[in-house]
PDB file of N, CA, C and O in Angstrom:
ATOM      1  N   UNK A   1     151.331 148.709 156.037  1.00  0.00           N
ATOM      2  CA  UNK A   1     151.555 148.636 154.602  1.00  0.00           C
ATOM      3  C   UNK A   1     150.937 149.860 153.934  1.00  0.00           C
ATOM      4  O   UNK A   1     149.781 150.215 154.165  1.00  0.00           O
ATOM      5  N   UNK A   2     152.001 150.672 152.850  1.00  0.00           N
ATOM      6  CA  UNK A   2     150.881 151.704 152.191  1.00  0.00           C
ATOM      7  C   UNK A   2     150.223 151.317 151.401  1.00  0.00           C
ATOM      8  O   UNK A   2     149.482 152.235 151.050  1.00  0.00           O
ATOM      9  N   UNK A   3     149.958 150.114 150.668  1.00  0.00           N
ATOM     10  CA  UNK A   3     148.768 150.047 149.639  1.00  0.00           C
ATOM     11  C   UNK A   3     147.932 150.681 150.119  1.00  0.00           C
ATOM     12  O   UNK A   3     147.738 151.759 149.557  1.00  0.00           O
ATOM     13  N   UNK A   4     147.036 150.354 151.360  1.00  0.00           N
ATOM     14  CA  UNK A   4     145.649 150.918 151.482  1.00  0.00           C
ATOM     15  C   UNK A   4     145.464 152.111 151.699  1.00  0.00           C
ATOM     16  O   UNK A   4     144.317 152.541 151.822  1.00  0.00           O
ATOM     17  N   UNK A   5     146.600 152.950 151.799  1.00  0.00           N
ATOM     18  CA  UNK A   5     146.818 154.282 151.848  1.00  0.00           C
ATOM     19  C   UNK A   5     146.897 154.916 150.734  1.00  0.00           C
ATOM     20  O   UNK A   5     146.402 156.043 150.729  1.00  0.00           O
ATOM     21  N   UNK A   6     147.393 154.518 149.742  1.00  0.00           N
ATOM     22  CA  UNK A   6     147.361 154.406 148.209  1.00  0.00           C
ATOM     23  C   UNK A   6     146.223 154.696 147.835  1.00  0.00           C
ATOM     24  O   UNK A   6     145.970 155.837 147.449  1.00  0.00           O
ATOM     25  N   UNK A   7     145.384 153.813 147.867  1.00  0.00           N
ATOM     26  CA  UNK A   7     144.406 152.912 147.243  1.00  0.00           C
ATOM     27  C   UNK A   7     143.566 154.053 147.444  1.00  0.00           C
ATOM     28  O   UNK A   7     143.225 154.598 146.393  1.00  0.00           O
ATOM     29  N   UNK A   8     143.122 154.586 148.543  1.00  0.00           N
ATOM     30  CA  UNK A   8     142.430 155.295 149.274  1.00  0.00           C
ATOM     31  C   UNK A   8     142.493 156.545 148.302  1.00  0.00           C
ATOM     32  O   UNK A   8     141.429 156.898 147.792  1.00  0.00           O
ATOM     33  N   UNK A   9     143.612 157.220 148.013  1.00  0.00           N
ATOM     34  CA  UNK A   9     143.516 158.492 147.199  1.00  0.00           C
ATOM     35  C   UNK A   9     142.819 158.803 145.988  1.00  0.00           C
ATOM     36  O   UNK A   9     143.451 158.696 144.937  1.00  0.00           O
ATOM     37  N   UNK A  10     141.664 159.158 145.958  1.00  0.00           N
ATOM     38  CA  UNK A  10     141.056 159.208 144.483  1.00  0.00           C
ATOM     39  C   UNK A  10     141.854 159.959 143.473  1.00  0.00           C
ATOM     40  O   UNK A  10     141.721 159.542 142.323  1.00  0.00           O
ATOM     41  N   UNK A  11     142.745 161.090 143.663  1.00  0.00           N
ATOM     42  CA  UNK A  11     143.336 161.666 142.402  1.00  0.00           C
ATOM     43  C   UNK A  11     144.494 161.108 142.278  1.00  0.00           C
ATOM     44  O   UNK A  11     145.242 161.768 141.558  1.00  0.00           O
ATOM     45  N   UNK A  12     145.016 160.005 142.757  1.00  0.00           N
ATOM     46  CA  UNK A  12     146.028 159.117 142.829  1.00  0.00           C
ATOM     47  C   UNK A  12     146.596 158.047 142.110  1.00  0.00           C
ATOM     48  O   UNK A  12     146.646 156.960 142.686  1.00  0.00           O
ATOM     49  N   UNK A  13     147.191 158.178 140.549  1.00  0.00           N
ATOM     50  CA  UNK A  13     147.408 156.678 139.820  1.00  0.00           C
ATOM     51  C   UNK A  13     148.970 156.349 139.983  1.00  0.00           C
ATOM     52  O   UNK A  13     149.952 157.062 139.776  1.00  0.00           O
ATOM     53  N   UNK A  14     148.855 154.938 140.452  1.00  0.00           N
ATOM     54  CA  UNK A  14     149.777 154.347 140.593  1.00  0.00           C
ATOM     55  C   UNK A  14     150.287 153.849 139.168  1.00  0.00           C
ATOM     56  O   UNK A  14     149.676 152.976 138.551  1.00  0.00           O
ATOM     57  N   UNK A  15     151.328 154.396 138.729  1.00  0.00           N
ATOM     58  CA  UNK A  15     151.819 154.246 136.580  1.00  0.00           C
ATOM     59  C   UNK A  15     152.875 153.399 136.507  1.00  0.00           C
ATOM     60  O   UNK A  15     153.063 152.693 135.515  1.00  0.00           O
ATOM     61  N   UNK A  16     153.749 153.396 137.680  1.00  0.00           N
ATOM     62  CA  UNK A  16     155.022 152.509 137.722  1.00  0.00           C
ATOM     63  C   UNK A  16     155.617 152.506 139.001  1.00  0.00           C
ATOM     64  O   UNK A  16     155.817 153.479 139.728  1.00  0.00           O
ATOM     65  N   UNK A  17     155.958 150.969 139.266  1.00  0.00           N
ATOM     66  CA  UNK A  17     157.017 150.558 140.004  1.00  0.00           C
ATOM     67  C   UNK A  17     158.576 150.156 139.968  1.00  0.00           C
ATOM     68  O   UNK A  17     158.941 149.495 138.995  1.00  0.00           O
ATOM     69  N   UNK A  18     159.395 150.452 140.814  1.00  0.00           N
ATOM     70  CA  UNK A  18     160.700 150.061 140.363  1.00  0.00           C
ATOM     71  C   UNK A  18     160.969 148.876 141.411  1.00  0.00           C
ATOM     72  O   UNK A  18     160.356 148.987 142.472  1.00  0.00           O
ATOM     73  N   UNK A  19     161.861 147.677 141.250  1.00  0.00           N
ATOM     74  CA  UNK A  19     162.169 147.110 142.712  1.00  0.00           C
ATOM     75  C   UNK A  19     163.312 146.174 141.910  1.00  0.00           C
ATOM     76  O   UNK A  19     163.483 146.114 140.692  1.00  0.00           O
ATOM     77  N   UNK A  20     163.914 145.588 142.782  1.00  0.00           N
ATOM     78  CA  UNK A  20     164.895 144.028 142.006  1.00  0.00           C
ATOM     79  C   UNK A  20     164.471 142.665 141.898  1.00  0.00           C
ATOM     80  O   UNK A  20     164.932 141.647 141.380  1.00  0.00           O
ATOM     81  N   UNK A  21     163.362 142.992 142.604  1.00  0.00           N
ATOM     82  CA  UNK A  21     162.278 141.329 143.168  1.00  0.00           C
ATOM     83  C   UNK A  21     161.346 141.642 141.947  1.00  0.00           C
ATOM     84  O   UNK A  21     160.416 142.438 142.069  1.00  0.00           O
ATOM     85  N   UNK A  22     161.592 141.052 140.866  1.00  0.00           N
ATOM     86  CA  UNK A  22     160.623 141.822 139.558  1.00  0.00           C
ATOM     87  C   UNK A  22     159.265 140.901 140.140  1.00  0.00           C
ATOM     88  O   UNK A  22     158.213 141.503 140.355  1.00  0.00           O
ATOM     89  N   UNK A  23     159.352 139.445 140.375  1.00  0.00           N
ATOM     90  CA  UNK A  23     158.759 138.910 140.897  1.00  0.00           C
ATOM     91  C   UNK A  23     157.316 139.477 141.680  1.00  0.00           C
ATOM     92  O   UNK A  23     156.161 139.329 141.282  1.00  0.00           O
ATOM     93  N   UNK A  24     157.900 140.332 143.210  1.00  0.00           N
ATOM     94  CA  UNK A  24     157.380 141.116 143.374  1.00  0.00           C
ATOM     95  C   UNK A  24     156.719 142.371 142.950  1.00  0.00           C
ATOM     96  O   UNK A  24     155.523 142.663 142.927  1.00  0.00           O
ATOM     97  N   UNK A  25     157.914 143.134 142.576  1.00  0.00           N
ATOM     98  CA  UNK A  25     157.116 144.349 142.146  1.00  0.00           C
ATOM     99  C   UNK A  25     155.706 144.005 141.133  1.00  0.00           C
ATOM    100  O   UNK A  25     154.628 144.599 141.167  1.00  0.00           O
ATOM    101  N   UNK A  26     156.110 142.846 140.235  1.00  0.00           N
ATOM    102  CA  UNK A  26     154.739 142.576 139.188  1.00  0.00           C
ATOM    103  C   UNK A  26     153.545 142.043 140.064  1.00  0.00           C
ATOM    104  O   UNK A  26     152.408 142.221 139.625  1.00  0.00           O
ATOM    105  N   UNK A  27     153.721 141.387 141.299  1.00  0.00           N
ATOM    106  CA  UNK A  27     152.676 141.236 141.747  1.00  0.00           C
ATOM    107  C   UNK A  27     151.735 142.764 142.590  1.00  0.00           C
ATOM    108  O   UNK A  27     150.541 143.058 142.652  1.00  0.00           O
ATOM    109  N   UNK A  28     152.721 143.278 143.001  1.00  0.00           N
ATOM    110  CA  UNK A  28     151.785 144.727 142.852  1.00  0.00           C
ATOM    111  C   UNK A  28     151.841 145.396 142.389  1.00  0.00           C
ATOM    112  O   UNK A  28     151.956 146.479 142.962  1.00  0.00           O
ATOM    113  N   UNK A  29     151.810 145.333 140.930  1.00  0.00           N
ATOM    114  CA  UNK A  29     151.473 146.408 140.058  1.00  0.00           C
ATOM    115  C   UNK A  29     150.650 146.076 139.672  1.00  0.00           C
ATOM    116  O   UNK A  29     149.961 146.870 139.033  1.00  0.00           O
ATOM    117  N   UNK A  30     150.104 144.324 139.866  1.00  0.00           N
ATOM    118  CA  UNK A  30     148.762 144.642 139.649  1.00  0.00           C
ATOM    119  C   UNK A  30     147.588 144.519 140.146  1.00  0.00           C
ATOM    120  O   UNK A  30     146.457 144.406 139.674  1.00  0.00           O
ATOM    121  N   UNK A  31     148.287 144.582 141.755  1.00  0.00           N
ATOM    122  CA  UNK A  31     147.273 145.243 142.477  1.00  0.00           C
ATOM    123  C   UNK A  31     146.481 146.633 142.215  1.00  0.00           C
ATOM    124  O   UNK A  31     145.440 147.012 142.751  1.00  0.00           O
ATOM    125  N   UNK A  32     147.215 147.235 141.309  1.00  0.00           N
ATOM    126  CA  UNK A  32     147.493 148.605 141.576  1.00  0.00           C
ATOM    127  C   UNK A  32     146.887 149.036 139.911  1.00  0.00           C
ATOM    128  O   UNK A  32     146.845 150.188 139.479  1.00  0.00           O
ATOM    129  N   UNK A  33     146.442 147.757 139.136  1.00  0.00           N
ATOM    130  CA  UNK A  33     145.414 147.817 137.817  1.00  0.00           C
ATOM    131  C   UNK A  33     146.816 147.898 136.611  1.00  0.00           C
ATOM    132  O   UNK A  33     146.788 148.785 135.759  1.00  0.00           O
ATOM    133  N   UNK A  34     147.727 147.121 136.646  1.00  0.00           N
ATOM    134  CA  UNK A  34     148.733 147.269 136.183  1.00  0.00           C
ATOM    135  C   UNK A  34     149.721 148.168 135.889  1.00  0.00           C
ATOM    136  O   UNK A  34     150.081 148.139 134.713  1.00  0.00           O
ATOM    137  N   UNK A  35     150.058 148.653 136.326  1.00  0.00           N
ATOM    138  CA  UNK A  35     151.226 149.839 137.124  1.00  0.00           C
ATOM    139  C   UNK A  35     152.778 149.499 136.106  1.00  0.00           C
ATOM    140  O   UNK A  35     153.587 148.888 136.804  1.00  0.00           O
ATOM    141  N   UNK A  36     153.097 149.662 135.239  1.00  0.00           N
ATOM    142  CA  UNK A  36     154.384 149.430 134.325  1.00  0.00           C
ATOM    143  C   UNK A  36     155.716 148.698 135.766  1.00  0.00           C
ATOM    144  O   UNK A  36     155.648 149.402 136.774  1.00  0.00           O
ATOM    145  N   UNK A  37     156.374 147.953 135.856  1.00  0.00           N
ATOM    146  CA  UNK A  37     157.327 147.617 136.302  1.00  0.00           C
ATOM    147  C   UNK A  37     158.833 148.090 136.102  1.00  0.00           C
ATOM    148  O   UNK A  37     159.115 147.818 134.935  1.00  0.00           O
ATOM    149  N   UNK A  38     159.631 148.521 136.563  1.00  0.00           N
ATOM    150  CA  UNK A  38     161.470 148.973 135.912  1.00  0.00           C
ATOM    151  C   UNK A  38     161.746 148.710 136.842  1.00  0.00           C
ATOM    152  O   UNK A  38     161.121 148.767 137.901  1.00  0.00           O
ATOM    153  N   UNK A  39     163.208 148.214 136.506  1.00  0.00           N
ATOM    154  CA  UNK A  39     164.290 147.126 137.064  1.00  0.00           C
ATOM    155  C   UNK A  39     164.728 147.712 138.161  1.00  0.00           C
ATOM    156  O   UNK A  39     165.054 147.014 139.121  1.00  0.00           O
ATOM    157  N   UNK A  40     164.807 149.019 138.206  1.00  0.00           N
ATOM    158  CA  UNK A  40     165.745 149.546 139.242  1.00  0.00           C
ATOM    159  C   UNK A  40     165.140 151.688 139.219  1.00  0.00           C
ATOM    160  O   UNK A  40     164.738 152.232 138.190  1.00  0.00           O
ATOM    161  N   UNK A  41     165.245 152.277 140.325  1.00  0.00           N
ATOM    162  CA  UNK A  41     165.352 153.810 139.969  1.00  0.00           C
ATOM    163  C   UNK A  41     165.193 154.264 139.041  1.00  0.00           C
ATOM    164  O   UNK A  41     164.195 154.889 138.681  1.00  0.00           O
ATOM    165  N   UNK A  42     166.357 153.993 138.333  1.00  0.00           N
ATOM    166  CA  UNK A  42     166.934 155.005 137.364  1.00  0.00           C
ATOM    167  C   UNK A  42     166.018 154.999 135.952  1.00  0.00           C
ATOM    168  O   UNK A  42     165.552 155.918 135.279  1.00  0.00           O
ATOM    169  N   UNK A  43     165.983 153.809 135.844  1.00  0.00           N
ATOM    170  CA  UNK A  43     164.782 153.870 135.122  1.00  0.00           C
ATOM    171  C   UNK A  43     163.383 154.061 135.143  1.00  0.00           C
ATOM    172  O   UNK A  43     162.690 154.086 134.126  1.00  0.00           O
ATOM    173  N   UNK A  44     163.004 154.183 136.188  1.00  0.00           N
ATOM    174  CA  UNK A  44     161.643 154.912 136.777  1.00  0.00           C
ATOM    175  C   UNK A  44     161.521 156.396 136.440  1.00  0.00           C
ATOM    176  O   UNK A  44     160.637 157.011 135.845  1.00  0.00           O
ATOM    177  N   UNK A  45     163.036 156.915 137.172  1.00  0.00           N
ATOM    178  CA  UNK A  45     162.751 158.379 136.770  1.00  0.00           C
ATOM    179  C   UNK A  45     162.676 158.949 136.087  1.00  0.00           C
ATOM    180  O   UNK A  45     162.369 160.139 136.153  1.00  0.00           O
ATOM    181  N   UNK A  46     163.010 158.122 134.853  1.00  0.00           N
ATOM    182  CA  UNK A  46     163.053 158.842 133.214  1.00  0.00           C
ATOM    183  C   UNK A  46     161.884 158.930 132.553  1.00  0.00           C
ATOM    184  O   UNK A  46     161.977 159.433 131.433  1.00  0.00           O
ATOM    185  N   UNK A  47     160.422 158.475 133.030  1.00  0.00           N
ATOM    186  CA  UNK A  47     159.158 158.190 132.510  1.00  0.00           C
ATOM    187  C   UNK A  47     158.661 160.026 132.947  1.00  0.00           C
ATOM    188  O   UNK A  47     158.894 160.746 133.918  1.00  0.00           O
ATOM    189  N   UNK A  48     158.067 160.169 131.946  1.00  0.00           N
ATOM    190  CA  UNK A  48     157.861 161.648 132.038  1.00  0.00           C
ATOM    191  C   UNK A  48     156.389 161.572 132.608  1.00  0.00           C
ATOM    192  O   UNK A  48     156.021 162.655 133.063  1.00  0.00           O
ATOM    193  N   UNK A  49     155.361 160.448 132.701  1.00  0.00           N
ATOM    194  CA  UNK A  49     154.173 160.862 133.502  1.00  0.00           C
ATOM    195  C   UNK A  49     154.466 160.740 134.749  1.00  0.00           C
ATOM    196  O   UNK A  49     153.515 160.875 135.519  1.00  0.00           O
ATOM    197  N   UNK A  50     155.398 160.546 135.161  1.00  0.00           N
ATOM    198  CA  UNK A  50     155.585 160.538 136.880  1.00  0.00           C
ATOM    199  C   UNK A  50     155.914 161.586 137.465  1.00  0.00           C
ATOM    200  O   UNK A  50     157.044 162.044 137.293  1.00  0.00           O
ATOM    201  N   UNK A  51     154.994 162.208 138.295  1.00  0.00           N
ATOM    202  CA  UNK A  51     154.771 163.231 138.870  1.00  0.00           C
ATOM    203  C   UNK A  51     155.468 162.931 140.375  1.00  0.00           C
ATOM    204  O   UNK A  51     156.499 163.530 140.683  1.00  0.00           O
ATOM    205  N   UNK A  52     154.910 162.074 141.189  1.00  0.00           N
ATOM    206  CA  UNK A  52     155.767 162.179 142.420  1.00  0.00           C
ATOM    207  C   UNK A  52     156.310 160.754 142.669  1.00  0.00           C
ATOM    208  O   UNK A  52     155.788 159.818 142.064  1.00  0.00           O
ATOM    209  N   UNK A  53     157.214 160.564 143.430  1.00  0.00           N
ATOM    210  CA  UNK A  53     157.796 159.198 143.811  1.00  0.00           C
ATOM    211  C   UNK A  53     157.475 159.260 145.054  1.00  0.00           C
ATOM    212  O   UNK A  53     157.487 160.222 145.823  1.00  0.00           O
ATOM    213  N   UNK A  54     157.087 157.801 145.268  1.00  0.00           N
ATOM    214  CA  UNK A  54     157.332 157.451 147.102  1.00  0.00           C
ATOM    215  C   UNK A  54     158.349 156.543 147.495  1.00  0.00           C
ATOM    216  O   UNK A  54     158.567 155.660 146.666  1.00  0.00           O
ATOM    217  N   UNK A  55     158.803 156.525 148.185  1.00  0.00           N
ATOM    218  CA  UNK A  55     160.464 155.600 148.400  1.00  0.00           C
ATOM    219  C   UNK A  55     159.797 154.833 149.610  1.00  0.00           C
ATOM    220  O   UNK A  55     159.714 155.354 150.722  1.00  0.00           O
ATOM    221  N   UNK A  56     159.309 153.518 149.317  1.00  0.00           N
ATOM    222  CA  UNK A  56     159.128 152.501 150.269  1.00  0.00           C
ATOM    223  C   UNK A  56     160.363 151.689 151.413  1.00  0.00           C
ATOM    224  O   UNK A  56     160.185 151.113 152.487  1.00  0.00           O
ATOM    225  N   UNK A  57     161.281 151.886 150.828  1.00  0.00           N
ATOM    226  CA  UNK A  57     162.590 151.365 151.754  1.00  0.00           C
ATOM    227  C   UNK A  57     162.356 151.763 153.219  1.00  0.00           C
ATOM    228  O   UNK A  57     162.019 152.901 153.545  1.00  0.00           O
ATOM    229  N   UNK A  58     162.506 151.001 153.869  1.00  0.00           N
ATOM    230  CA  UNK A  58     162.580 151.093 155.126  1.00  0.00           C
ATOM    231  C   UNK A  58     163.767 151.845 155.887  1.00  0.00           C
ATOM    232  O   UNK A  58     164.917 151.430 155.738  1.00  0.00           O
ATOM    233  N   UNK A  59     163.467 153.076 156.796  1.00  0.00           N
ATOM    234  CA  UNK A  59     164.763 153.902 156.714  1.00  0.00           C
ATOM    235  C   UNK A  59     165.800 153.596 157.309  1.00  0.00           C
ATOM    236  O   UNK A  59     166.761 154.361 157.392  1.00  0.00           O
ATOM    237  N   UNK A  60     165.768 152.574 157.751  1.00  0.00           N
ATOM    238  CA  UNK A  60     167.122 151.658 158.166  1.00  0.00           C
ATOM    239  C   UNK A  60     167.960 151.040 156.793  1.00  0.00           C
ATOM    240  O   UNK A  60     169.052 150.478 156.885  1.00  0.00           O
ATOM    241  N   UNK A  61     167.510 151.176 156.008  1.00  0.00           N
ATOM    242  CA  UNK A  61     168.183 150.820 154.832  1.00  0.00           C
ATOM    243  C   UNK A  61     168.594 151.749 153.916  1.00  0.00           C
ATOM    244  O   UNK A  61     169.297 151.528 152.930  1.00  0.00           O
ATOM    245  N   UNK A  62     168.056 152.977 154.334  1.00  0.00           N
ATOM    246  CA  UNK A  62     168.413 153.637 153.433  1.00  0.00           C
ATOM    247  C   UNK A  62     169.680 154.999 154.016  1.00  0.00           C
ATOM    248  O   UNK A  62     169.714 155.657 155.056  1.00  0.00           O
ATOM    249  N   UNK A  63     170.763 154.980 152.559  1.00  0.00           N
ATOM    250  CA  UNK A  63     171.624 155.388 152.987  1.00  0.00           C
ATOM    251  C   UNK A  63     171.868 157.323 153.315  1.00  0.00           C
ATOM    252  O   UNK A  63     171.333 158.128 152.552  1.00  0.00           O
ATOM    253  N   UNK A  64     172.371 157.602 154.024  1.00  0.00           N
ATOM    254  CA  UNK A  64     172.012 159.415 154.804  1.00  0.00           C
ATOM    255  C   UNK A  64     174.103 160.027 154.600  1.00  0.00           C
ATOM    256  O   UNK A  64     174.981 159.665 155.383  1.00  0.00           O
ATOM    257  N   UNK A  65     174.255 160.634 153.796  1.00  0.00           N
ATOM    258  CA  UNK A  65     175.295 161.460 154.015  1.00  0.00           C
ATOM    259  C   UNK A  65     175.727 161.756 155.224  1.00  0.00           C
ATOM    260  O   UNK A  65     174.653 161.689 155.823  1.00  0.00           O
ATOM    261  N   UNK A  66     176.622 162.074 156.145  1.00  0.00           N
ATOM    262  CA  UNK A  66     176.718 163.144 157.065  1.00  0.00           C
ATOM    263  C   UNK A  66     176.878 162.460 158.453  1.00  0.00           C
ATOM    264  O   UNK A  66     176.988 163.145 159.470  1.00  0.00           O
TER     265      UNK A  66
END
């Protein structure tokens, strides 16, 4: 799991999550000292303090051109 890999980074704030399991995602965001929640991507990426994304999907799920 990366939380504790997360967690671990001191110059590291976790500001927002995106997922469809809102369910979920709200339960770790506030692991994470309350972390904003969005429904999906697209709305994640439009938040201008977000500096980097990490894509948790497992890469069997995720889809590759080519």
């Amino acid at each position: 799991m990366i939380q504790p890999t997360l967690r671990s980074c001191r110059d590291l704030r976790v500001v927002a999550l995106a997922g469809t399991n809102t369910a979920s995602a709200s339960s770790l965001a506030k692991k994470f000292g309350g972390a904003t929640v969005y429904p999906d991507y697209k709305a994640l990426l439009g938040v201008d303090e977000i500096d980097a994304v990490y894509i948790a999907t497992p890469p069997h799920l995720q889809h590759r051109d080519g």
